[in-house]
Backbone bond lengths (Angstrom), bond angles and torsions (degrees), N, CA, C in turn:
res aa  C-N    CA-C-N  psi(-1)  N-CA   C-N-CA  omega(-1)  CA-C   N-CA-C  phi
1 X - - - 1.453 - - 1.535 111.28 -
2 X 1.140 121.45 145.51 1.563 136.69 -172.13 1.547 89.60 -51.68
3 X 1.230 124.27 -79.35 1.966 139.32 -176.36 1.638 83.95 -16.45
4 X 1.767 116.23 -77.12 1.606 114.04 -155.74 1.646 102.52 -70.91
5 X 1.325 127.38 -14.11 1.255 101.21 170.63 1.902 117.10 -105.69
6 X 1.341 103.74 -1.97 1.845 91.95 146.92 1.349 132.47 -88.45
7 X 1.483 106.23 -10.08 1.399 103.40 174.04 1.825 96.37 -93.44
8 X 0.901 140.29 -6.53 1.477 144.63 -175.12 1.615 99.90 -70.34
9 X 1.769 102.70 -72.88 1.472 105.49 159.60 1.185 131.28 -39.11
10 X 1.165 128.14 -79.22 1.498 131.68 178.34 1.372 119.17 -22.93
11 X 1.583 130.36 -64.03 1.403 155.03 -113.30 1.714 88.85 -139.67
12 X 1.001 139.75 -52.21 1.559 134.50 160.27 1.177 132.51 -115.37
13 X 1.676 116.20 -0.75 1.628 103.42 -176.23 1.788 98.20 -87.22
14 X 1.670 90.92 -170.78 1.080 96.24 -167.26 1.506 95.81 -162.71
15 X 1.781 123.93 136.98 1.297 100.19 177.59 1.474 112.05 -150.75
16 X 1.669 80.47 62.45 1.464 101.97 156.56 1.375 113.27 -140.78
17 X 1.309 123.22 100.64 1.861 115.51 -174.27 1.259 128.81 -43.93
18 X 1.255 122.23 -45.32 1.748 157.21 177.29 2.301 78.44 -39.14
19 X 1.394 106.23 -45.12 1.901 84.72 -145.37 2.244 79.08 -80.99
20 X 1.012 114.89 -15.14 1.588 98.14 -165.87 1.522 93.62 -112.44
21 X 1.115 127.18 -25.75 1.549 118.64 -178.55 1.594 111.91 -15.15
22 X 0.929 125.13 124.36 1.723 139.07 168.75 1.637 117.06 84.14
23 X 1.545 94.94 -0.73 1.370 103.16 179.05 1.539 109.77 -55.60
24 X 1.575 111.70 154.50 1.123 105.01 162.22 1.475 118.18 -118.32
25 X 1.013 130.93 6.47 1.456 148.36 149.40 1.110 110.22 -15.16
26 X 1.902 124.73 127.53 1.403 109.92 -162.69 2.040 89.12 -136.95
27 X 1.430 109.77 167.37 1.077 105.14 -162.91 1.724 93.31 -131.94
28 X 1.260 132.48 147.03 1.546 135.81 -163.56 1.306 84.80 -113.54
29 X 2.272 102.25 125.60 1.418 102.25 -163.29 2.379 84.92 -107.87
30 X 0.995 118.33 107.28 1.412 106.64 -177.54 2.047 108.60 -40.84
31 X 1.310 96.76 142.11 1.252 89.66 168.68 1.782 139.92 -89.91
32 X 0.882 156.80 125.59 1.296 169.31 -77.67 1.865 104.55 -169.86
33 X 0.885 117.17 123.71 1.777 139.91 168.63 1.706 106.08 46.43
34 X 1.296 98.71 50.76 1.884 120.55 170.87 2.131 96.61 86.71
35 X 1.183 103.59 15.60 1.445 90.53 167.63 1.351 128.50 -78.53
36 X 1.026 141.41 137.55 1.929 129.19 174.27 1.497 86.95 -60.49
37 X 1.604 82.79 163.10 1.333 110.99 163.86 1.614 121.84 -77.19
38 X 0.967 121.50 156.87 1.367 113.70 -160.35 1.870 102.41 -153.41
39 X 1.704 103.36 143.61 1.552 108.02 -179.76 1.266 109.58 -93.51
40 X 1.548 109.83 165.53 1.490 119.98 -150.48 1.657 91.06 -143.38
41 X 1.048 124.27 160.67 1.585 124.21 171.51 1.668 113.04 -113.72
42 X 0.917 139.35 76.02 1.504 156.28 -170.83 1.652 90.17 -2.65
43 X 1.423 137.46 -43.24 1.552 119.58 -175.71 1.966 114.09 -76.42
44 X 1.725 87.68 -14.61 1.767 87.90 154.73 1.575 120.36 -67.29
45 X 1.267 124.78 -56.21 1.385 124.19 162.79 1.567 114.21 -48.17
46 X 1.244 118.14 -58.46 1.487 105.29 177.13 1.356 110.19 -64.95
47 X 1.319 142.57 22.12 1.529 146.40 149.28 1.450 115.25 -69.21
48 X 1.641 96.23 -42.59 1.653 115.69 -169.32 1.643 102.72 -80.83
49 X 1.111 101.10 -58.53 1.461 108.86 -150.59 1.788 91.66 -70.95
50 X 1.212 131.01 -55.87 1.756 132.33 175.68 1.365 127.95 -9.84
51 X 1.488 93.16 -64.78 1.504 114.22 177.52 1.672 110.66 -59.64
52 X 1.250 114.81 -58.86 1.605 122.07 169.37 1.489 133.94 -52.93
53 X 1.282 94.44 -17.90 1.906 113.34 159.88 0.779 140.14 -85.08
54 X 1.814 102.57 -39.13 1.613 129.67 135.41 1.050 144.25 -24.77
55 X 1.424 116.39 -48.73 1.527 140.47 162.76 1.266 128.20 -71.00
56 X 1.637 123.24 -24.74 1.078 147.18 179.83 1.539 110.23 -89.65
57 X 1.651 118.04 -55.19 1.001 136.06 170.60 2.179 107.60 -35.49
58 X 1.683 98.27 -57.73 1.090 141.96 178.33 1.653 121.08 -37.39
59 X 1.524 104.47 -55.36 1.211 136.21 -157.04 1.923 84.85 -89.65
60 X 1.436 106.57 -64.09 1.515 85.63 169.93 1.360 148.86 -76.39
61 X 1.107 91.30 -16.56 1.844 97.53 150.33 1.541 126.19 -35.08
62 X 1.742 89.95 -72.68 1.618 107.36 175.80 1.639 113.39 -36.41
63 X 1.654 99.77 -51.35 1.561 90.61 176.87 1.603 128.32 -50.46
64 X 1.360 98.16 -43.17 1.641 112.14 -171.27 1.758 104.82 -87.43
65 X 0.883 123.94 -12.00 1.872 121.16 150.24 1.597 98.43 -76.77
66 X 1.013 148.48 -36.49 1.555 135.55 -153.13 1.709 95.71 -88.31
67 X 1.664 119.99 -40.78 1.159 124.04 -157.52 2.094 87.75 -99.09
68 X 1.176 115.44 7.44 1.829 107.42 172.91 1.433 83.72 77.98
69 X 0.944 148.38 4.70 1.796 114.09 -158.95 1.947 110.80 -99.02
70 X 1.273 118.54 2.63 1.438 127.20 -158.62 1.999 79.67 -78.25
71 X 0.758 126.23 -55.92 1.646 128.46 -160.20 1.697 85.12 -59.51
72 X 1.147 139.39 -52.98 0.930 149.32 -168.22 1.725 111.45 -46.98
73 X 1.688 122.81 -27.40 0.787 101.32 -162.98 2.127 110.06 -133.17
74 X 1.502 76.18 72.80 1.429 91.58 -176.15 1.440 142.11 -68.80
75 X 1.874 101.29 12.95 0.924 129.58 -179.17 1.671 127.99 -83.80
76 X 1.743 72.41 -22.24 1.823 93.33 -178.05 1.614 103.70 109.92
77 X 1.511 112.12 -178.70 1.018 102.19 170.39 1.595 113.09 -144.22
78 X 1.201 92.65 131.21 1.873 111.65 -170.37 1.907 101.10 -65.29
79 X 1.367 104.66 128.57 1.611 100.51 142.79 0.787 135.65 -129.43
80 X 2.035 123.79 156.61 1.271 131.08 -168.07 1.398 108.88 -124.59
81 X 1.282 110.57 -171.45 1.509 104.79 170.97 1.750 100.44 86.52
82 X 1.047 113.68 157.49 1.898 148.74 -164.24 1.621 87.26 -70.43
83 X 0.923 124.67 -60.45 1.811 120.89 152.84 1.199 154.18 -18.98
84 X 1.450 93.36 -32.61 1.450 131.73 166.46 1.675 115.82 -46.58
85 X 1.527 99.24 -63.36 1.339 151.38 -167.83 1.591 101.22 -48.22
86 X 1.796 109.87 -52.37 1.469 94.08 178.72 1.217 135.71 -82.10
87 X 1.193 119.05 157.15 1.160 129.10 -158.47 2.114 105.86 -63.11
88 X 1.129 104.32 132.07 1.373 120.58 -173.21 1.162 123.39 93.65
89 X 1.189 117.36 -10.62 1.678 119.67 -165.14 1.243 124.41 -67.30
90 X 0.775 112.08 -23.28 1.972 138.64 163.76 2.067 105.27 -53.79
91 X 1.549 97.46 -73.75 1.169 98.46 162.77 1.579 133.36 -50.96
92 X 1.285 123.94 -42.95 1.430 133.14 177.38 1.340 95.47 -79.53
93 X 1.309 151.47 -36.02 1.851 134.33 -171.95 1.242 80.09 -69.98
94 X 2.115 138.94 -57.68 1.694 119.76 -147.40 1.774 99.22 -60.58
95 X 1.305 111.87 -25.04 1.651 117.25 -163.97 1.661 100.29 -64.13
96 X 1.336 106.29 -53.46 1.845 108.55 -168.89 1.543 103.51 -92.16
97 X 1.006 129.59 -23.56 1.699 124.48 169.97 1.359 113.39 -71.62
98 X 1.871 115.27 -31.97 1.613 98.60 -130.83 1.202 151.42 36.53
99 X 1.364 104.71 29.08 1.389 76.33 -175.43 2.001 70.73 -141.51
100 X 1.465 112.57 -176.15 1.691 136.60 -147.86 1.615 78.21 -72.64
101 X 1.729 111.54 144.43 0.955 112.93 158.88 1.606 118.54 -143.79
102 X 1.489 116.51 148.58 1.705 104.65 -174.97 1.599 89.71 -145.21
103 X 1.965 97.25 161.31 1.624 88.64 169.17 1.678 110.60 -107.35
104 X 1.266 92.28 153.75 1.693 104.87 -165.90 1.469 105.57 -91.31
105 X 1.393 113.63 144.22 1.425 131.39 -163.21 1.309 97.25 -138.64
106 X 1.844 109.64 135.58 1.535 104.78 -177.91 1.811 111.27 -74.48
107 X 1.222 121.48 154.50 1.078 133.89 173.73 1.924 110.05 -39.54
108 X 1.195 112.19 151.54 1.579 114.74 170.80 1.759 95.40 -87.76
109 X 1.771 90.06 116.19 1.569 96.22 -176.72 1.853 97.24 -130.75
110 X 1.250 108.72 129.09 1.305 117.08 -166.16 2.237 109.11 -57.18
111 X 1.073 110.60 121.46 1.332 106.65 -173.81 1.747 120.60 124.09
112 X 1.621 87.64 -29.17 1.670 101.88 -160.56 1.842 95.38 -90.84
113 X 1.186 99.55 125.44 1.492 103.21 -169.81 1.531 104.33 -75.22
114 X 1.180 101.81 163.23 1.800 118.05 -169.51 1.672 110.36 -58.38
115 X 1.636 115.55 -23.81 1.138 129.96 -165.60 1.769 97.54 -79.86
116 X 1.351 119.23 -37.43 1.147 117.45 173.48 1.660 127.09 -54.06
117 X 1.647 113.00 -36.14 1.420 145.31 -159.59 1.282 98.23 -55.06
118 X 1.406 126.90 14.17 1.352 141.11 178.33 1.439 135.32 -96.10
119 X 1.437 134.88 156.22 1.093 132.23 -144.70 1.560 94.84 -101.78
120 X 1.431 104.18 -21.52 1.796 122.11 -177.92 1.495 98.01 -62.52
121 X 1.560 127.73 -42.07 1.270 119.12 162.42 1.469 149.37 -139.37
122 X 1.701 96.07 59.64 1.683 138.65 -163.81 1.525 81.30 -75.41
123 X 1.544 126.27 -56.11 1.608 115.51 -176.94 1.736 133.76 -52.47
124 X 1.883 92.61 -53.19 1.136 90.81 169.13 1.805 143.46 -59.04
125 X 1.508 93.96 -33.05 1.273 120.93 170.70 1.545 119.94 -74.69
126 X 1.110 119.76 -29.17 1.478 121.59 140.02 1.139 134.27 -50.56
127 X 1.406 137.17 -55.62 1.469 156.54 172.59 1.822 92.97 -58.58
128 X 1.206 130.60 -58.09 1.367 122.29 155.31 1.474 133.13 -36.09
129 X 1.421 96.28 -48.76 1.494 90.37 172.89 1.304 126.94 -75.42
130 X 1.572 118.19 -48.26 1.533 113.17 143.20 1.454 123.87 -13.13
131 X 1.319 101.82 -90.09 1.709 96.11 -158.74 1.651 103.96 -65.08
132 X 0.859 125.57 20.62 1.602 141.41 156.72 1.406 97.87 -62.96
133 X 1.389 104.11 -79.49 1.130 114.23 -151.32 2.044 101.49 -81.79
134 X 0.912 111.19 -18.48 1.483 96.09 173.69 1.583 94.38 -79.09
135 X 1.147 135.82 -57.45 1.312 135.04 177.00 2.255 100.19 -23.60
136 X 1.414 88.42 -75.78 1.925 92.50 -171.57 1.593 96.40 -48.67
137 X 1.128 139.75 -46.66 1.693 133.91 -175.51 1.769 108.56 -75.75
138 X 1.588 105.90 15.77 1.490 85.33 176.73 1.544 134.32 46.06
139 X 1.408 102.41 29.43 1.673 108.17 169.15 1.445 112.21 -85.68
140 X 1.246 119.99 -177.09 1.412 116.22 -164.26 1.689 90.28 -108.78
141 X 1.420 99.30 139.58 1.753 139.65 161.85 1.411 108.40 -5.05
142 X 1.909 112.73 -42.85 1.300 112.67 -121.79 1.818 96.88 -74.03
143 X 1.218 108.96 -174.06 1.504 102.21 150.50 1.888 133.54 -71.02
144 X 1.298 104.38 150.12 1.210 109.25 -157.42 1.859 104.11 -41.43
145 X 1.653 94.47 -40.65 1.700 106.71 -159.94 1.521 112.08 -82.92
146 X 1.176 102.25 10.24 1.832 116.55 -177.03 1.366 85.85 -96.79
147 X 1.566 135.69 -61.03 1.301 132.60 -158.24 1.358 104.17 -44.29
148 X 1.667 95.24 -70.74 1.534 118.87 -148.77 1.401 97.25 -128.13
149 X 1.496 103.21 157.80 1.473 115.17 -163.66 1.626 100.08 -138.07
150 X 1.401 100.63 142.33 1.830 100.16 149.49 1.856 88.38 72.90
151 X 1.522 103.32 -158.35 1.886 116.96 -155.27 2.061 82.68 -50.06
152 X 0.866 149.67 -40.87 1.784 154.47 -134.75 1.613 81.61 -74.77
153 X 1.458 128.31 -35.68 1.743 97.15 -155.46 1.671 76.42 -94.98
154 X 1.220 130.90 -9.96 1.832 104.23 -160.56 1.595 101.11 -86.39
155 X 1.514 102.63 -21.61 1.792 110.87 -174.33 1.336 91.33 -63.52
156 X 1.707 121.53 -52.31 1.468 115.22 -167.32 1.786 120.05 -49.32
157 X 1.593 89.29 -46.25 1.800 123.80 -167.00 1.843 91.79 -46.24
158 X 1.481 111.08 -59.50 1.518 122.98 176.25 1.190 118.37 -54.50
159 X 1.320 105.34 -59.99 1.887 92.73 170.62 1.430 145.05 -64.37
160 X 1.653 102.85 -10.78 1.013 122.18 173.04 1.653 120.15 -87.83
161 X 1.794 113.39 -25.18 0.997 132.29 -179.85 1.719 98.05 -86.18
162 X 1.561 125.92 -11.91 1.564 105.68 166.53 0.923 127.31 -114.45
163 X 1.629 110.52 7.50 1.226 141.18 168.26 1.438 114.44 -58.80
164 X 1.557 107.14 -77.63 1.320 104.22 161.86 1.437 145.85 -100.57
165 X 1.046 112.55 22.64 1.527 138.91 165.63 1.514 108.91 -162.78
């Protein structure tokens, strides 16, 4: 079931082999249409889960070589999102980017409960804080890519990315 295989991921996968290689750490897979349940060895999941992080990891790359922008981002590259979360992912983005990678956590902002303090919603809470703040500077509504075009949104993208993290 989807439930036992996001909590499978989350809570024991891992998707970088190198950190569990030789482990013997085993993970309880529930069983499905009168099957028992059955054990798994966490570098079996990091078999599964690798490749699929890989591809994803992968897929955005390609974009950011097609659009020039990978040279562009010598800062490294931050991740967010429920993805974030599993174990290796830090290591596997420096592997397919090359270049520095960390996961991003929203700022400690007075109000924002502890449940937020998460990487699951470092984006949304960003995009909030933004249009906050273009809102308090009286900039216009529009979308970012209506304003400004070309190197103008990545200068913004950066300052906003050291702004709040």
């Amino acid at each position: 079931p989807l439930e036992a295989a996001e909590r499978i991921k989350t809570e024991s996968g891992c998707c970088y082999l190198p950190l569990v290689e030789g482990s013997e750490d085993v993970v309880s897979i529930p069983g499905v249409g009168g099957r028992l349940p059955e054990s798994v060895r966490v570098t079996d999941v990091a078999r599964i889960v690798q490749p699929r992080m890989t591809e994803i990891f992968g897929l955005v790359r390609a974009e950011l070589d097609k659009r020039n922008l990978l040279p562009l981002l010598g800062g490294g590259v931050v991740l967010t999102g429920g993805a974030a979360l599993i174990k290796g992912a830090g290591e596997l983005a420096k592997e397919v980017f090359g270049l520095p990678t960390r996961v991003g956590y929203p700022l400690r902002l007075g109000g924002l409960v502890e449940e937020y303090q998460s990487p699951v919603y470092a984006t949304g809470v960003g995009l909030v804080l933004y249009g906050a703040s273009v809102r308090e500077r009286g900039e216009s509504a529009q979308p970012m890519g209506e304003r400004v075009s070309g190197r103008g949104v990545l200068s913004r993208m950066r300052n906003w990315f050291r702004e709040f993290f």
